[in-house]
PADOTOR-955907 format. One record per residue (C-alpha): residue number from 1; x, y, z; residue in one letter. Coordinates in nm, 3 decimals, always signed. Each point is the difference from the previous one (the first is absolute). Layout:
N
{r NUM, {X, Y, Z}, a};
...
***
This chain:
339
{r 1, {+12.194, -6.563, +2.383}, x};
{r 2, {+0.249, +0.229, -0.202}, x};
{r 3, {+0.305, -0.012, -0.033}, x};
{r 4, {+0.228, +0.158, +0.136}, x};
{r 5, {-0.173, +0.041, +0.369}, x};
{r 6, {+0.038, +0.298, +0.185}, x};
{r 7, {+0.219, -0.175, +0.261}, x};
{r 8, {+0.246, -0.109, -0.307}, x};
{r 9, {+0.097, +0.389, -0.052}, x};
{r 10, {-0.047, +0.119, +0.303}, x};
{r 11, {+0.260, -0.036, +0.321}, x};
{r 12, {-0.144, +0.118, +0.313}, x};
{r 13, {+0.171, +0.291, +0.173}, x};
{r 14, {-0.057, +0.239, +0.331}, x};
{r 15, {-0.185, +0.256, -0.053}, x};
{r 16, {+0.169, +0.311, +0.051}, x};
{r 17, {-0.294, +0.254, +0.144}, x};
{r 18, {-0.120, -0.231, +0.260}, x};
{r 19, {+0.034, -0.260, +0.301}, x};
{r 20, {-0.176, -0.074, +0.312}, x};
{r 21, {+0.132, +0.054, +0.365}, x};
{r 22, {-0.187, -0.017, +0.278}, x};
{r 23, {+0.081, +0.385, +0.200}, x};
{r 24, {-0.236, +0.119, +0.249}, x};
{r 25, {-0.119, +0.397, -0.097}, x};
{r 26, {+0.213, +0.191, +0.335}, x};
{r 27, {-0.268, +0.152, +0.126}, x};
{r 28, {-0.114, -0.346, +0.109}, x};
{r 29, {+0.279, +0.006, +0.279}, x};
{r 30, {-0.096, +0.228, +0.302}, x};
{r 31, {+0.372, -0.048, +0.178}, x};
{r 32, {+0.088, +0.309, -0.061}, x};
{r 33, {-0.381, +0.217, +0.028}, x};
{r 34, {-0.052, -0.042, +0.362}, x};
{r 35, {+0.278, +0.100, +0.287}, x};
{r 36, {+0.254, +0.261, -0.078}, x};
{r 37, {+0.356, -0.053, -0.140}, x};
{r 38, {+0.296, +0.139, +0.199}, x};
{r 39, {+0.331, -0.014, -0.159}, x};
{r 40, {+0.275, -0.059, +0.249}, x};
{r 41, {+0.411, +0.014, -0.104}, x};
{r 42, {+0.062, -0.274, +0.205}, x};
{r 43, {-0.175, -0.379, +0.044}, x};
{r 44, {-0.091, +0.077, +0.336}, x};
{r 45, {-0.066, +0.221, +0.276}, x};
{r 46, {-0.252, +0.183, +0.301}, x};
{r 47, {-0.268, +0.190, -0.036}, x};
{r 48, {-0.186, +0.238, +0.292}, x};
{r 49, {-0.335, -0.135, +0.096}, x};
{r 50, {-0.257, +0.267, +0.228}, x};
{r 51, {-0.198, -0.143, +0.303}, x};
{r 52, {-0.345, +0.057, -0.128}, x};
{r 53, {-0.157, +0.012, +0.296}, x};
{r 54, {+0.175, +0.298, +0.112}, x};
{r 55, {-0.071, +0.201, -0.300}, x};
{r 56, {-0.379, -0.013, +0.044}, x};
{r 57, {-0.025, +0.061, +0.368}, x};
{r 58, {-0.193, +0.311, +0.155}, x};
{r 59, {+0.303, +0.132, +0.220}, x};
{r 60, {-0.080, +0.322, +0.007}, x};
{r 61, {-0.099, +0.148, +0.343}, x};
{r 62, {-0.063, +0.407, +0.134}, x};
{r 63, {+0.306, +0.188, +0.088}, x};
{r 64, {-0.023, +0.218, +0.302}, x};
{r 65, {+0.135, +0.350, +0.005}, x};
{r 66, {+0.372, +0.002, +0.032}, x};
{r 67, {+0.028, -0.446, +0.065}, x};
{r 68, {+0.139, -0.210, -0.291}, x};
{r 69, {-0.187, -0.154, -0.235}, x};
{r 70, {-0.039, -0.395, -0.021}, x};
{r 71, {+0.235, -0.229, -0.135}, x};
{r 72, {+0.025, -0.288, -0.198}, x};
{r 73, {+0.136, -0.189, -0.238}, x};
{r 74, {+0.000, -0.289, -0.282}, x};
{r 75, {+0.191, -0.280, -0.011}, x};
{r 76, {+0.204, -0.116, -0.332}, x};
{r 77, {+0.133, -0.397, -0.092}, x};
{r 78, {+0.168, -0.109, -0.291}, x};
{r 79, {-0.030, -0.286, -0.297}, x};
{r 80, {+0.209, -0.177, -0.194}, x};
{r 81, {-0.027, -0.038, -0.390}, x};
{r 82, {+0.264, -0.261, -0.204}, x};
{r 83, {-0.057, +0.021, -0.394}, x};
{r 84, {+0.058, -0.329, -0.161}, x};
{r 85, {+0.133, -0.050, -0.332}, x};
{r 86, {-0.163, -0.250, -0.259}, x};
{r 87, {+0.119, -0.113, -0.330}, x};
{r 88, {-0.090, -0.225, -0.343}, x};
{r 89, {+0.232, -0.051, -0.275}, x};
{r 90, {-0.057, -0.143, -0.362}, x};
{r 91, {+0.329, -0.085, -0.188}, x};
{r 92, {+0.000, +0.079, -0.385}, x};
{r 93, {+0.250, -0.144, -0.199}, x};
{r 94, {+0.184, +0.095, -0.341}, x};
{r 95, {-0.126, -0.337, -0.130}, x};
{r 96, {-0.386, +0.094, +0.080}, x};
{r 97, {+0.055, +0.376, -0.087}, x};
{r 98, {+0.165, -0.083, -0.373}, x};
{r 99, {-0.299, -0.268, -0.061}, x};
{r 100, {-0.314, +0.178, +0.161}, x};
{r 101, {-0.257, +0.066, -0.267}, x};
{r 102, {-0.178, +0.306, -0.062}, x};
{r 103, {-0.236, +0.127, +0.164}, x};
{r 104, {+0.193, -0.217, +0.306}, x};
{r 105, {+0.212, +0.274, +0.226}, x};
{r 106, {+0.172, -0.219, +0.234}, x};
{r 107, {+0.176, +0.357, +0.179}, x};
{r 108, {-0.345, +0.121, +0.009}, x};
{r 109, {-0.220, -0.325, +0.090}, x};
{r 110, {+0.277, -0.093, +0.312}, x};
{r 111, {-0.102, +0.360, +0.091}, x};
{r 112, {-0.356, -0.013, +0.004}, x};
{r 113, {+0.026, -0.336, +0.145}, x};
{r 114, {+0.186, +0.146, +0.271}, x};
{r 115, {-0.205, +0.300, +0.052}, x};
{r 116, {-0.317, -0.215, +0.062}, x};
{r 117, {+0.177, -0.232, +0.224}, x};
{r 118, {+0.112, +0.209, +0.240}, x};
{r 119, {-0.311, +0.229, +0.005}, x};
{r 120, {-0.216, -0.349, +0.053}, x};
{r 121, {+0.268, -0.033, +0.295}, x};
{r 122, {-0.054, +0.362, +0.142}, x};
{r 123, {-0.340, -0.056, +0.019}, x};
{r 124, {-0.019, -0.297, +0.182}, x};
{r 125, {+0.222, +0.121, +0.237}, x};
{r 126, {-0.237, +0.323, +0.039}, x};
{r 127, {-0.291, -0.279, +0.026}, x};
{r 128, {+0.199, -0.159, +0.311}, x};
{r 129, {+0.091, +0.299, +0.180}, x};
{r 130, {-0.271, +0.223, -0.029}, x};
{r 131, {-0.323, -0.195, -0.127}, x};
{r 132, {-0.075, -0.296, +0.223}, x};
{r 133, {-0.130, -0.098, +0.346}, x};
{r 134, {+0.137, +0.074, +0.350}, x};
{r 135, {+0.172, +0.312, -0.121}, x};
{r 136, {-0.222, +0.305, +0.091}, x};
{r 137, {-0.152, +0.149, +0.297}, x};
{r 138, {-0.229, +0.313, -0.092}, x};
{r 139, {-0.337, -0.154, -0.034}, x};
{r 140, {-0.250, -0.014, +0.286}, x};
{r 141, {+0.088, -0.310, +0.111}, x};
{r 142, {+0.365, +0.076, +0.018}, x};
{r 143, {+0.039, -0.354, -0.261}, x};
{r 144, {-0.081, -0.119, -0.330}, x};
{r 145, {-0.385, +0.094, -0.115}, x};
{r 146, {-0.140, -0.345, -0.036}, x};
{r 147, {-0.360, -0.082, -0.067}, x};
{r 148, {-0.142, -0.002, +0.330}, x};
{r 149, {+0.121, +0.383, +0.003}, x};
{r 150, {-0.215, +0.093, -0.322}, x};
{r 151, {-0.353, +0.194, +0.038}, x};
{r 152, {-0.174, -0.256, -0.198}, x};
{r 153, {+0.209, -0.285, -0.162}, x};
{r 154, {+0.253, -0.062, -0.270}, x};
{r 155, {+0.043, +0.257, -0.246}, x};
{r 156, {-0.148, -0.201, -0.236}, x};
{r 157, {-0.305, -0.106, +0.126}, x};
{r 158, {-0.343, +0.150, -0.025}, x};
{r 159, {-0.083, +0.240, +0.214}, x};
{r 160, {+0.372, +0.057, +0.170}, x};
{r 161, {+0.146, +0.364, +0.047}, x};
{r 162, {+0.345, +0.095, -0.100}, x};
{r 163, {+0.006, +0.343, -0.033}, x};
{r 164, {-0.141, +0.009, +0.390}, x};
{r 165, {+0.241, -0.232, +0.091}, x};
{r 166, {+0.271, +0.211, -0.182}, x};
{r 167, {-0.093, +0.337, +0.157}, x};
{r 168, {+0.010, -0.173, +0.289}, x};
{r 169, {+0.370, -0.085, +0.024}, x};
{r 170, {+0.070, +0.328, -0.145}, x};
{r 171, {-0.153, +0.189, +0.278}, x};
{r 172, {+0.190, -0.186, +0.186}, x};
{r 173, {+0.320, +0.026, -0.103}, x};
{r 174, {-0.042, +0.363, +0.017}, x};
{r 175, {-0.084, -0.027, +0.359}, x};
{r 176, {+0.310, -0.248, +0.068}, x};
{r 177, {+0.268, +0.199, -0.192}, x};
{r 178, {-0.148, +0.362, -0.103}, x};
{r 179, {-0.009, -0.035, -0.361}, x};
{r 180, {-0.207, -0.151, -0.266}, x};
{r 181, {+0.125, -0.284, -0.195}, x};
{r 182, {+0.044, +0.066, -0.324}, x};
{r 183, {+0.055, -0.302, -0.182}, x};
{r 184, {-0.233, -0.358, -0.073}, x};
{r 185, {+0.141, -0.276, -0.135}, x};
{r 186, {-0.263, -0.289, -0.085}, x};
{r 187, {+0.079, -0.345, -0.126}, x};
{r 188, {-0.208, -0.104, -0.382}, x};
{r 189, {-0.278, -0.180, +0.199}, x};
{r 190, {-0.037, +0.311, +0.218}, x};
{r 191, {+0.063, +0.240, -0.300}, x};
{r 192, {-0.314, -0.234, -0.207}, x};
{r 193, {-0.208, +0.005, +0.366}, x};
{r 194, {-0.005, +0.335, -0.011}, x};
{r 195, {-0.049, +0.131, -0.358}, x};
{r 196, {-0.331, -0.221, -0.011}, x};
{r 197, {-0.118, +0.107, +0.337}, x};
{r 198, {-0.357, +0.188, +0.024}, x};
{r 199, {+0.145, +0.249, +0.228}, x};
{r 200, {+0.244, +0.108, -0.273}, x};
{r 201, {-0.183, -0.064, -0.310}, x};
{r 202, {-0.314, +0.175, +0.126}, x};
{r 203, {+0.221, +0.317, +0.094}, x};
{r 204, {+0.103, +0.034, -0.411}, x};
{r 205, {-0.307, -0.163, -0.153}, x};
{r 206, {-0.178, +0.363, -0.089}, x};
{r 207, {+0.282, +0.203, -0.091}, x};
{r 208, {+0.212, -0.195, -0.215}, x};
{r 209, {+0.105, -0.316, -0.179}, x};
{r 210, {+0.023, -0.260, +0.372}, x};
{r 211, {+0.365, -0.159, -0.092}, x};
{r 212, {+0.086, +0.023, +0.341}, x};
{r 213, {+0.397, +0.107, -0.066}, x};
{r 214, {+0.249, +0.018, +0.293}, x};
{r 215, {-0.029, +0.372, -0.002}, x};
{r 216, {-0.382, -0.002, +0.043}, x};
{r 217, {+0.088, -0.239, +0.338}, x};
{r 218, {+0.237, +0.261, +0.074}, x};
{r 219, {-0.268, +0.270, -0.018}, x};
{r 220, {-0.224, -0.153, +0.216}, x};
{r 221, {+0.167, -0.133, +0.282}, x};
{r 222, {+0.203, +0.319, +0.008}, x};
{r 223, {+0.054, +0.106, +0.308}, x};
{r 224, {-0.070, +0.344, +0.173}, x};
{r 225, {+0.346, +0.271, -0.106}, x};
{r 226, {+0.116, -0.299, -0.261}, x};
{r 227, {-0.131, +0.095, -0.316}, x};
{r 228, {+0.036, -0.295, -0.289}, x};
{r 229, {+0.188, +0.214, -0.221}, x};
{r 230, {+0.233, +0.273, +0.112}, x};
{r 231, {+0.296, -0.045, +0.245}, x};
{r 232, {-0.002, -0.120, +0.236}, x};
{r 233, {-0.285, -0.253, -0.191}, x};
{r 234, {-0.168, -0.291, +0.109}, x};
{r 235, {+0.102, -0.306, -0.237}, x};
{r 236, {-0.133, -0.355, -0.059}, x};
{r 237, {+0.239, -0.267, -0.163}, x};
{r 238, {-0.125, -0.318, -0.069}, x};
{r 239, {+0.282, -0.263, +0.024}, x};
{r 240, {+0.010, -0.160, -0.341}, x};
{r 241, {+0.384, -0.134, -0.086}, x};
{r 242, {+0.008, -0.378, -0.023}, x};
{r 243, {+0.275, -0.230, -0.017}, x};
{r 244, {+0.067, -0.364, -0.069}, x};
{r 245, {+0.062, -0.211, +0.367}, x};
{r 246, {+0.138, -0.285, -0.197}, x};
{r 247, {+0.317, -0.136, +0.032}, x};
{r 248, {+0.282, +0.012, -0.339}, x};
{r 249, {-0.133, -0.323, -0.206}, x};
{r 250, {-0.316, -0.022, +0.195}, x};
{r 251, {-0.384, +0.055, -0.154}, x};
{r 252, {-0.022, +0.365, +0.039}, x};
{r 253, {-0.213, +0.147, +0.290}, x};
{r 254, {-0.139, +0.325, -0.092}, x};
{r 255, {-0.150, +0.176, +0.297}, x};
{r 256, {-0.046, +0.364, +0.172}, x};
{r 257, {+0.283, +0.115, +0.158}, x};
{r 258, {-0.223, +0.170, +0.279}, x};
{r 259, {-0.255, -0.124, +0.210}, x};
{r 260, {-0.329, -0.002, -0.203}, x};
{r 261, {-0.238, +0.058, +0.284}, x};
{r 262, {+0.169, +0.280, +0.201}, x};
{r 263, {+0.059, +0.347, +0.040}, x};
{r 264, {+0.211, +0.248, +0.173}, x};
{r 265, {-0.119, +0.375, +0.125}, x};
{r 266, {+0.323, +0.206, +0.031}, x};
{r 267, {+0.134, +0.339, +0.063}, x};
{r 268, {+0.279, +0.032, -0.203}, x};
{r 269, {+0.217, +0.348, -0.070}, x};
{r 270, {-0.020, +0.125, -0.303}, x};
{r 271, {+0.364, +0.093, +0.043}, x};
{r 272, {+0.237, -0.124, +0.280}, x};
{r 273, {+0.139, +0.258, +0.214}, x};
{r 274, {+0.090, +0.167, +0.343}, x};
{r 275, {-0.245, -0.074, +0.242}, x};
{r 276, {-0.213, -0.185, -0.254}, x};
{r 277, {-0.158, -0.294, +0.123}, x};
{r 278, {-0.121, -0.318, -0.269}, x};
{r 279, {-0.144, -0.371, +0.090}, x};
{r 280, {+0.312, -0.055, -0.227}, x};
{r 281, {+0.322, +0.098, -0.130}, x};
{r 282, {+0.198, -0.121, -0.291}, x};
{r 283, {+0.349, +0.027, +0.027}, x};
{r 284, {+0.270, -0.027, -0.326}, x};
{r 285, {+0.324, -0.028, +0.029}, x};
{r 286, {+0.107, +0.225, -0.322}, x};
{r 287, {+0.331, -0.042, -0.066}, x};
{r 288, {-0.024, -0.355, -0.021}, x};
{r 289, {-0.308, -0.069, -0.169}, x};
{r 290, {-0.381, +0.226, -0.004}, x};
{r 291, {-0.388, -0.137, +0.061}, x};
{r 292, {-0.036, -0.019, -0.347}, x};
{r 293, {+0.235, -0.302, -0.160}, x};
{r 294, {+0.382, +0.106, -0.150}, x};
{r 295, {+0.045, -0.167, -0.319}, x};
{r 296, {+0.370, -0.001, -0.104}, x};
{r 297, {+0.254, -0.194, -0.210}, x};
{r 298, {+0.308, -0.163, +0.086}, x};
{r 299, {+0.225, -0.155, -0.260}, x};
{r 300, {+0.117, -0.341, +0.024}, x};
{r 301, {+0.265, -0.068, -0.241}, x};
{r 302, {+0.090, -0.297, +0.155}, x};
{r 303, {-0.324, -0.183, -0.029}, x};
{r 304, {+0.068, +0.091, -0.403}, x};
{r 305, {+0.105, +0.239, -0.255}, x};
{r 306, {-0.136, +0.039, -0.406}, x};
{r 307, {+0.227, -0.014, -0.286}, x};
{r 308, {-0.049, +0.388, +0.066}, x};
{r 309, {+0.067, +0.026, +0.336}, x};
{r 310, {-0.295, +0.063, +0.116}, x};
{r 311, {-0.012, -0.212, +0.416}, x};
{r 312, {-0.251, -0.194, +0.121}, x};
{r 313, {-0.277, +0.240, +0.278}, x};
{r 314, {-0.113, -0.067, +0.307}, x};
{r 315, {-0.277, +0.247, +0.030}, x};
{r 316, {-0.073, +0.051, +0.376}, x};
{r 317, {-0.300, +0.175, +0.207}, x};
{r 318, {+0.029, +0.142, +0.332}, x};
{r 319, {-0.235, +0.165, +0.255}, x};
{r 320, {+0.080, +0.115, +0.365}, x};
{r 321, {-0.254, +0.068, +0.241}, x};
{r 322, {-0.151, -0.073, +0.336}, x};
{r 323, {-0.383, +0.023, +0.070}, x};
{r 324, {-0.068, +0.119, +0.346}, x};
{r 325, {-0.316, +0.007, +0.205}, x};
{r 326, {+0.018, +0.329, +0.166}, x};
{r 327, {-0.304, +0.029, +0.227}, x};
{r 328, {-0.220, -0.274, +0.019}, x};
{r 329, {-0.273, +0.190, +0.150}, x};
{r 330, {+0.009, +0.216, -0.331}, x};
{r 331, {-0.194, -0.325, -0.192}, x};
{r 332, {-0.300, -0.209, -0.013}, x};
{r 333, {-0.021, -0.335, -0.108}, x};
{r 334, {-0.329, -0.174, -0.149}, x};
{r 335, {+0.075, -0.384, -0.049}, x};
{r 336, {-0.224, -0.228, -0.189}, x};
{r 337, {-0.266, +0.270, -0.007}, x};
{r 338, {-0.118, -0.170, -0.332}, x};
{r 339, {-0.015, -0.391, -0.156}, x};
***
């Protein structure tokens, strides 16, 4: 072996134009792609709620020469909406700061790390409110769409039929509530049920390359008036953020931080608004904190100072917000429609 080895002239350093971190691409969190966001100036309040019923009556009725006309009316009741506040915090210290190597940030990496955190937190919180059981009340059996409600079995089984069983909750939440929803949120079994299925595939197969996309979904479950591009458009979002369930110290856990074999058929506004109805609203208390995370510094100088002065950082994140089911009636939900 010669002499002098590699290893005898050669320290080991960081390298300065690359590390690893595990961050999820955004677009894998649907949080904040579904119900509308309605900033509010303070953490909570009322808002004004139509009787539905009394909207779509036929009340009219023939006036005689010279009597009164009929009268009616509609009836109005009010909710409540209470935005919480949540909050992480990384401390960075002059110590860690003066000794960090490049291409180590520790401002930026307590950032990021942040970030992620509380948009992993967001969207489990979205997955609780707004995507699981024994919330909604718009399909035709006024529950949860569970197998025995399907045309022909699990979505992922031979010879089943989603895209009937689809159009059939959205006629019917048209019926219920006058509008069409707008909005399909599948779970990744659901999302790989359906961009294998026959009934999709065999729609594409002839006119172009059959990667069955959410957008192709979109276009064919589409409803009548909702086009799948345009405003207001019909959207597919296929829940894909994942998070680790394990505790600090523990074997880490990774899993889906939505249920994998569910989906949810929605109307929701495009933009919130007088005498706009949604299945859900998402309110944010601004002045506080917004939907998306806050990132912010706050100086420490009593946790430490450098030789230069420079203190010791906490480096805190903050959202506000309060996810409210509007109109149950406005949503369908399909549970354990696939394996």
């Amino acid at each position: 072996m010669p002499s002098p080895a590699f290893q005898d002239v050669h320290v080991n350093r960081p390298l300065t134009d690359l590390s690893v971190a595990y961050l999820q691409n955004p677009n894998d969190y649907i949080a904040d792609k579904v119900f509308p966001v309605v900033p509010t100036d303070k953490p909570s309040n009322i808002y004004f709620v139509y009787d539905r019923g009394a909207w779509f009556r036929d009340l009219a009725q023939e006036r005689a020469d010279g009597s009164p006309s009929a009268g009616s009316g509609y009836t109005l009741s009010q909710k409540t909406f209470t935005c919480s506040v949540y909050g992480l915090h990384k401390d960075v210290g002059p110590q860690v700061r003066e000794a960090t190597d490049n291409p180590l940030d520790a401002d930026r990496d307590a950032t990021l790390w942040l970030t992620q955190q509380l948009a992993i937190s967001r969207e489990r919180q979205f997955m609780t409110n707004y995507f699981t059981t024994s919330k909604w009340t718009g399909s035709t059996t006024g529950a949860d769409i569970v197998t025995a409600n399907l045309a022909n079995g699990n979505w992922d089984v031979a010879g089943s039929k989603p895209i009937e069983d689809i159009e059939k909750q959205q006629f019917n939440l048209k019926k219920t509530t006058g509008l069409w929803p707008n909005t399909f949120v599948i779970g990744t079994n659901v999302y790989q049920a359906l961009k294998n299925h026959a009934e999709f595939t065999s729609r594409f197969q002839y006119v172009q390359q059959a990667i069955i996309t959410p957008e192709l979904i979109a276009r064919v479950i589409s409803p009548p008036n909702v086009p799948e591009t345009g405003q207001p458009n019909f959207k597919v979002l296929v829940t894909t953020a994942v998070y680790n369930s394990a505790a600090e110290g523990a074997t880490d856990s990774m899993t889906w931080a939505g249920a994998t074999t569910d989906a949810l058929l929605a109307y929701a506004a495009p933009n919130p608004g007088i005498q706009t109805p949604s299945a859900g609203y998402i309110f944010t208390w601004t002045p506080i904190a917004g939907y998306t995370a806050r990132v912010y510094q706050i100086p420490m100088p009593q946790n430490g100072l450098s030789a230069n002065g420079t203190p010791a950082v906490r480096i805190e994140g903050e959202m506000s917000f309060s996810m409210n089911q509007v109109a149950a009636d406005m949503a369908a939900y399909f549970t354990g429609v696939t394996s």
